[in-house]
C-alpha positions in Angstrom: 56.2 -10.1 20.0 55.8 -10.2 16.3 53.8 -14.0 17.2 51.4 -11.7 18.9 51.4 -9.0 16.5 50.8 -11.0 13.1 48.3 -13.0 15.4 46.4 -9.9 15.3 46.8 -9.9 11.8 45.1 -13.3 11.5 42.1 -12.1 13.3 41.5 -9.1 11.6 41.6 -11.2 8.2 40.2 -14.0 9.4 37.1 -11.3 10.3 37.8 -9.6 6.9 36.9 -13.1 4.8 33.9 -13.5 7.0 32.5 -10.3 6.5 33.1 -10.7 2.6 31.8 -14.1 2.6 28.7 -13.4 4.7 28.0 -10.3 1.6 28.6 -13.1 -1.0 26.1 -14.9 0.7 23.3 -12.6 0.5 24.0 -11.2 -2.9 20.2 -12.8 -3.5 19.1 -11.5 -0.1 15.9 -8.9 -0.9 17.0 -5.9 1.0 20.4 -6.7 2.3 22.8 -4.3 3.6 26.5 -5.5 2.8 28.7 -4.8 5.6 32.1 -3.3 6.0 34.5 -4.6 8.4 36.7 -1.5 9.5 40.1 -1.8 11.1 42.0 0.4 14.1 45.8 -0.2 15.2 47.4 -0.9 18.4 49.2 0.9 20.1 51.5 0.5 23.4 51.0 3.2 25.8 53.3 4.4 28.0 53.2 6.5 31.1 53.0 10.2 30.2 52.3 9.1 26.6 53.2 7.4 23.9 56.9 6.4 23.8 58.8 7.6 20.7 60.4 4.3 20.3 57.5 2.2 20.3 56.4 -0.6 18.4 52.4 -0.8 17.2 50.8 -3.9 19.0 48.6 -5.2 15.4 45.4 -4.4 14.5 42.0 -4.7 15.6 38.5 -4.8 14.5 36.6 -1.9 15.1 33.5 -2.4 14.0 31.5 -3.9 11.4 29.2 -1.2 9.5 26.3 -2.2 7.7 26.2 0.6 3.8 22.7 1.3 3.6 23.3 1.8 -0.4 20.0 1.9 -2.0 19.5 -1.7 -4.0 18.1 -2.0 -7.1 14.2 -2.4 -7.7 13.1 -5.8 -9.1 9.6 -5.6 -10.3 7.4 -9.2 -9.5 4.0 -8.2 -10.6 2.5 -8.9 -7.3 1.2 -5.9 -5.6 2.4 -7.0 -2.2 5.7 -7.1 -2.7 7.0 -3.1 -1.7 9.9 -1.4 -2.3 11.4 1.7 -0.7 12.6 3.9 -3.2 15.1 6.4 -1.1 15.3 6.5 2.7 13.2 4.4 5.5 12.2 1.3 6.7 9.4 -0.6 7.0 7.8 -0.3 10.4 6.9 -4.5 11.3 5.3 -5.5 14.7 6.9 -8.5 16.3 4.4 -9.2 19.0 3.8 -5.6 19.6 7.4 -4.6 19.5 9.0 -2.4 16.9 11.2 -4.1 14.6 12.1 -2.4 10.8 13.4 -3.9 7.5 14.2 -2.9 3.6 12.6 -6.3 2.6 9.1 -6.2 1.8 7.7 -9.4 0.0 4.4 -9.4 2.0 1.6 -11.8 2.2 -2.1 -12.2 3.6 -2.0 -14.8 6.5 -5.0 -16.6 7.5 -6.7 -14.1 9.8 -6.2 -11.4 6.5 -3.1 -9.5 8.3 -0.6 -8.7 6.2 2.8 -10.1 6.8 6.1 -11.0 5.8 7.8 -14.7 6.1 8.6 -13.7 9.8 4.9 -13.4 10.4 6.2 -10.0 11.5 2.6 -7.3 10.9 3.0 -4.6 8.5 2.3 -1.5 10.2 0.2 1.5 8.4 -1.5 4.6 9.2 -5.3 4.1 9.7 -7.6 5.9 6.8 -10.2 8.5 8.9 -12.3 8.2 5.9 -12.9 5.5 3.1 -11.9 8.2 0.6 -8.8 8.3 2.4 -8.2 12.3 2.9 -6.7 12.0 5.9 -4.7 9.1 7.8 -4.6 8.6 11.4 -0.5 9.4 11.6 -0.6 9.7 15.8 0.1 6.0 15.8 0.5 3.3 13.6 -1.4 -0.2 13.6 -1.3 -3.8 11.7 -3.0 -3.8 8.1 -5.5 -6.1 8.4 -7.5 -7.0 5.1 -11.0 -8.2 5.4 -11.4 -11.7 4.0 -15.4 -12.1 4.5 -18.0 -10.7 2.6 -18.5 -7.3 3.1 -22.2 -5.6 3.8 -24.8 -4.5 1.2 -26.1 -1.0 1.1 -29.5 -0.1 -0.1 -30.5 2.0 -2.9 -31.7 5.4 -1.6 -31.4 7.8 -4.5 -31.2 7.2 -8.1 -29.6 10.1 -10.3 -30.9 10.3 -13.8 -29.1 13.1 -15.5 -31.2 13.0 -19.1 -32.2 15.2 -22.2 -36.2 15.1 -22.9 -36.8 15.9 -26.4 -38.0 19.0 -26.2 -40.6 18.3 -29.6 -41.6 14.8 -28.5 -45.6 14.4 -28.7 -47.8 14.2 -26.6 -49.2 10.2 -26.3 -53.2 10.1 -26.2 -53.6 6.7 -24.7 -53.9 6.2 -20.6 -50.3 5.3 -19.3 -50.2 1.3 -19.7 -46.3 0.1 -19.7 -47.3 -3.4 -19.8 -49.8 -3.2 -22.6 -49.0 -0.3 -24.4 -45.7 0.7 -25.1 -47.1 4.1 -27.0 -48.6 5.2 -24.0 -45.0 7.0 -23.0 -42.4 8.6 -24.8 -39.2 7.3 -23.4 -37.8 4.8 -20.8 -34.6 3.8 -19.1 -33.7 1.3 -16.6 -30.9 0.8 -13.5 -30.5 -2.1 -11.1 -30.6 -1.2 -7.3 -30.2 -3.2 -4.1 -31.8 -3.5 -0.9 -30.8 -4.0 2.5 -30.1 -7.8 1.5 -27.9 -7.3 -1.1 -30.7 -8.5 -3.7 -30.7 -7.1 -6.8 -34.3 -5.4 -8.7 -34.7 -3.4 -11.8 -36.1 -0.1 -11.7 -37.7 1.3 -14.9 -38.3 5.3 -14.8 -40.7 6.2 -17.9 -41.5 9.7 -18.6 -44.6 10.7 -20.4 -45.3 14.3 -22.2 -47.8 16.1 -21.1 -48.3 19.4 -22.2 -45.6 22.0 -23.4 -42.7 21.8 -20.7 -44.8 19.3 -18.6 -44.0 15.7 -18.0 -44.9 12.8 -15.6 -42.3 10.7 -14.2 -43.2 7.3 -13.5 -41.1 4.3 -11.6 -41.6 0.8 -11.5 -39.7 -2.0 -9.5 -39.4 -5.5 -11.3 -43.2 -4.1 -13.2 -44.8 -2.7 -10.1 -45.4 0.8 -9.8 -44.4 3.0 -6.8 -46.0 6.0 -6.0 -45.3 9.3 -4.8 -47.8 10.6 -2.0 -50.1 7.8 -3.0 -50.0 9.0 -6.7 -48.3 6.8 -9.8 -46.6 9.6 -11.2 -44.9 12.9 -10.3 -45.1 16.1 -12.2 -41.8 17.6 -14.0 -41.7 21.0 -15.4 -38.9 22.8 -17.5 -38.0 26.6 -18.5 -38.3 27.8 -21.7 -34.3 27.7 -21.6 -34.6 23.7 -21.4 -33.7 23.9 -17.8 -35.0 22.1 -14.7 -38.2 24.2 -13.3 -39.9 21.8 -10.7 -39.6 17.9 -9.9 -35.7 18.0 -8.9 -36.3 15.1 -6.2 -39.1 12.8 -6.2 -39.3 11.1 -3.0 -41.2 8.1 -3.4 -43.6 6.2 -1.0 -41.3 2.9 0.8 -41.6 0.1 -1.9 -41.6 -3.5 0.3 -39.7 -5.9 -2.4 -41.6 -8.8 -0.1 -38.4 -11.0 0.5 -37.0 -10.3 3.8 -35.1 -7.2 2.9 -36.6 -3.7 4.8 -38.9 -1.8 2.4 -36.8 0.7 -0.1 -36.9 4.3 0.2 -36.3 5.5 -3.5 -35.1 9.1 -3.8 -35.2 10.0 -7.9 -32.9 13.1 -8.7 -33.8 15.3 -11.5 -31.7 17.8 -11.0 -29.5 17.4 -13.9 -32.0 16.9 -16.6 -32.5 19.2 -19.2 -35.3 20.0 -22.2 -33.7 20.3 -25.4 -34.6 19.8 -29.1 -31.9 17.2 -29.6 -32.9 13.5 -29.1 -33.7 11.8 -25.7 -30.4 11.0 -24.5 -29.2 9.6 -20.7 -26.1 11.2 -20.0 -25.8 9.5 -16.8 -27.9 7.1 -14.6 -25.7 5.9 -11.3 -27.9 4.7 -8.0 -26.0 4.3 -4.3 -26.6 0.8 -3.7 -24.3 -2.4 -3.9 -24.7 -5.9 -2.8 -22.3 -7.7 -1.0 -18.2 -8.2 -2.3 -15.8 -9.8 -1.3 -12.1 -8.5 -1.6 -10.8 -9.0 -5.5 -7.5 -6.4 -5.6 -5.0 -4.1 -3.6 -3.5 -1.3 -4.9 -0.8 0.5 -3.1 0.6 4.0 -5.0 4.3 6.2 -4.8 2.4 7.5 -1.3 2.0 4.4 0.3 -1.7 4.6 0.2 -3.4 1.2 0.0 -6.8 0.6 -1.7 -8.9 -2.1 -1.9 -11.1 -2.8 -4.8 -14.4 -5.6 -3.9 -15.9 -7.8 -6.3 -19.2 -5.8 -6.2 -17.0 -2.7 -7.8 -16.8 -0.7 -4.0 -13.5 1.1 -3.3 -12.1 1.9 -0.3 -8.7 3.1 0.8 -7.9 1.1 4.2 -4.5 3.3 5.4 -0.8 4.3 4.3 2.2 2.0 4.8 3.8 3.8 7.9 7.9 4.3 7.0 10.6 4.9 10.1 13.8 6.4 10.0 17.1 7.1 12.2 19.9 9.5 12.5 22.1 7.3 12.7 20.6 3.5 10.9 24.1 2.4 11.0 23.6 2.2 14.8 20.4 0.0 14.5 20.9 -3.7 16.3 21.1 -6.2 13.7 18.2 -9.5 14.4 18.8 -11.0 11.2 15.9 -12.1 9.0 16.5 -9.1 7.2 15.4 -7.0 10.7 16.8 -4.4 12.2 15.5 -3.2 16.1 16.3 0.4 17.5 19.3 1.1 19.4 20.9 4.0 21.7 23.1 4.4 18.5 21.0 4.3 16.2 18.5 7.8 17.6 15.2 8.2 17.9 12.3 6.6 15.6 11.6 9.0 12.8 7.7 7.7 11.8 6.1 9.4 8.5 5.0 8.8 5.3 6.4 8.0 2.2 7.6 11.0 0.1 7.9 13.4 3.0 11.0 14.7 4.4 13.9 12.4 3.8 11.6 9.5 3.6 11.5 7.6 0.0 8.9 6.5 -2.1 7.1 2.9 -2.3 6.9 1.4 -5.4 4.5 -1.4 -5.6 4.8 -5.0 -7.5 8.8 -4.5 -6.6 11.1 -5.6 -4.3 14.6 -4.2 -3.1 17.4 -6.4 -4.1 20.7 -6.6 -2.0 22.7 -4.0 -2.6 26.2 -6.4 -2.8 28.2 -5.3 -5.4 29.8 -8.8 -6.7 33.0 -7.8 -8.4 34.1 -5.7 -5.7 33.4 -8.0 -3.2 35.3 -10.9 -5.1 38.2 -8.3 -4.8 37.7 -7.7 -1.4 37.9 -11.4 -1.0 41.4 -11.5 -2.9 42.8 -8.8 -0.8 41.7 -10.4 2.4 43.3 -13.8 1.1 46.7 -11.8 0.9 46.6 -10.1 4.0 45.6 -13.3 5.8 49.0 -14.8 3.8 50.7 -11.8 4.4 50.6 -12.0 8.4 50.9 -16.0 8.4 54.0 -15.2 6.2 54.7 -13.0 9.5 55.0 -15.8 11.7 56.6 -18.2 9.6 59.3 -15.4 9.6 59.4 -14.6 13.2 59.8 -18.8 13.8 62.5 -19.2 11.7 64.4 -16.2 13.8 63.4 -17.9 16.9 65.0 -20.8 15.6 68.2 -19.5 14.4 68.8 -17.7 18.1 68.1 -21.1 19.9 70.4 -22.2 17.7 73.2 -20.5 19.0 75.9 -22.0 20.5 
């Protein structure tokens, strides 16, 4: 009986030392969970009950828990690599199935998914708007990136918020750009695109002419566009310096004779002012881009991830999509750093990051294992001596085996 008992013994330590080793192991693991091997006794059973007189039967393992102990956050500098500060767990498709993890060192594969080393897709909540206001949180997809160029957009309005000095004189010469440079009071120019992606100058002059009364004028690389068939468009002010008439100019479609459809220029005036200080542009922003290709990703505290293009376009493209469980101590181990959900584990928890019990993401960091070193090197030593302890056990329980045979 004790053979069987200290046998037991063995077991359990043998499993103890495996357990410890295993967390030594994967002290360097991003986003480990050490484990804990914990221990039940034996115990004979008798009919009715458990007999006063008896003898416990040795130990068993009864289970191996996995300590979901937060890890420390190792910054990388690469804006991929996410870690979860608090609860959750990355939500990963495996081939459409559902498979979480702490580690996130994340990557761009060749058909712009983003993925870890697993090829496993990172799932996120689609943006409903490029603004990202709201997030499609119903049901989470793969994060794809786009790796082509993206689109142009045309130019459609140009928005000149500018100060006319209010004292500027009159010019007395017909309006001549080219030729005569007095034949205006001021000028100021913006590039805009069209529907290729091509890039033009547009010069806006503005010429006094009476009190209160200018004449905007626009020209596209030097050639003038008009405005109902006429070259310029009248602008009046208050006496306050405020806008009277001319807010919006709509201007006649300008062909830029390369391929491109003709541009329909929209010029709004409806932040410009008369005052008696100097002519002054306080803003000048147009609509248009030409075409970029992806140059950064940004992902903040919430999650949300935003792409910047080389043409200076942002977008935000969706929220990193977090799961939790009652019980993540019940989640079925795959290794890799995976966990899958289980009966034990509950029901899937999706949500986003810094609501309810859900963490937050911190960006250009990764999770490191959350293995305590010295105290597993202790745990090791104690396992050691139990393991001697129980050999020690049978080494006993031979040599009193021995001396009854011995008998005569």
């Amino acid at each position: 009986m004790p053979f069987r008992i200290a046998l037991t013994g063995l077991d359990a330590a043998s499993t103890d030392l495996k357990v410890t080793g295993n967390n030594i192991a994967n002290s360097a693991t991003t986003g480990f969970k050490y484990s804990r091997p914990e221990f039940a006794d034996i115990f004979a059973q008798s009919f009715g009950g458990i007999s006063k007189i008896a003898v416990g039967g040795g130990v068993r393992v009864a289970a191996v828990t996995q300590q979901f102990d937060q890890g420390a956050i190792e910054l990388t500098g690469n804006n991929l690599d996410l870690g979860i500060n608090g609860q959750g767990f990355f939500v990963l498709s495996d081939g459409g199935a559902r498979v979480f993890s702490r580690a996130g060192a994340f990557q761009v594969d060749q058909n712009g998914f983003v993925t870890n080393s697993q090829a496993q897709h990172l799932q996120v909540f689609q943006a409903l708007d490029p603004a990202g206001n709201t997030f499609n949180t119903a049901s989470p997809t793969d994060l794809q990136l786009t790796t082509t160029a993206g689109p142009p957009q045309a130019t459609t309005t140009i928005d000149a918020a500018i100060n006319l000095q209010a004292d500027a004189v009159a010019p007395t010469t017909p309006f001549d750009p080219v030729n005569d440079p007095g034949s205006y009071n001021y000028s100021t120019s913006v590039t805009i695109y069209d529907s290729l992606g091509s890039s033009h100058i547009s010069t806006l002059y503005f010429r006094k002419t009476a009190q209160n009364q200018w004449d905007a004028y626009q020209y596209v690389d030097g050639n003038p566009i008009t405005v109902g068939g006429n070259p310029a468009s009248q602008v009046t002010f208050n006496p306050d310096g405020s806008l009277n008439t001319g807010g919006t100019i709509a201007y006649d479609a300008y062909d830029p004779l390369n391929g491109s459809s003709p541009l329909n220029l929209n010029l709004d005036l409806s932040n410009a002012t008369q005052f008696g200080a100097n002519f002054a542009v306080n803003g000048l922003n147009q609509d248009g881009f030409t075409t970029g290709r992806l140059n950064n990703i940004q992902v903040d505290e919430t999650g949300a991830i935003s792409a910047r293009y080389t043409n200076g376009q942002f977008e935000v493209l969706g929220k990193v999509a977090l799961g939790n469980f009652a019980n993540p101590q019940g989640l079925q181990q795959l290794g890799d750093n995976v966990w899958a959900e289980s009966f034990s584990s509950g029901a899937l928890q999706l949500g986003e990051a810094g609501t309810g019990s859900l963490g937050l993401i911190q960006s250009g960091g990764l999770e490191a294992s959350n293995v305590d070193i010295a105290e597993q090197l202790v745990n090791l030593i104690t396992a050691q001596r139990n393991y001697q302890a129980n050999a020690q056990v049978i080494s006993t329980a031979d040599t009193i085996a021995q001396t009854i045979i011995n008998i005569r």
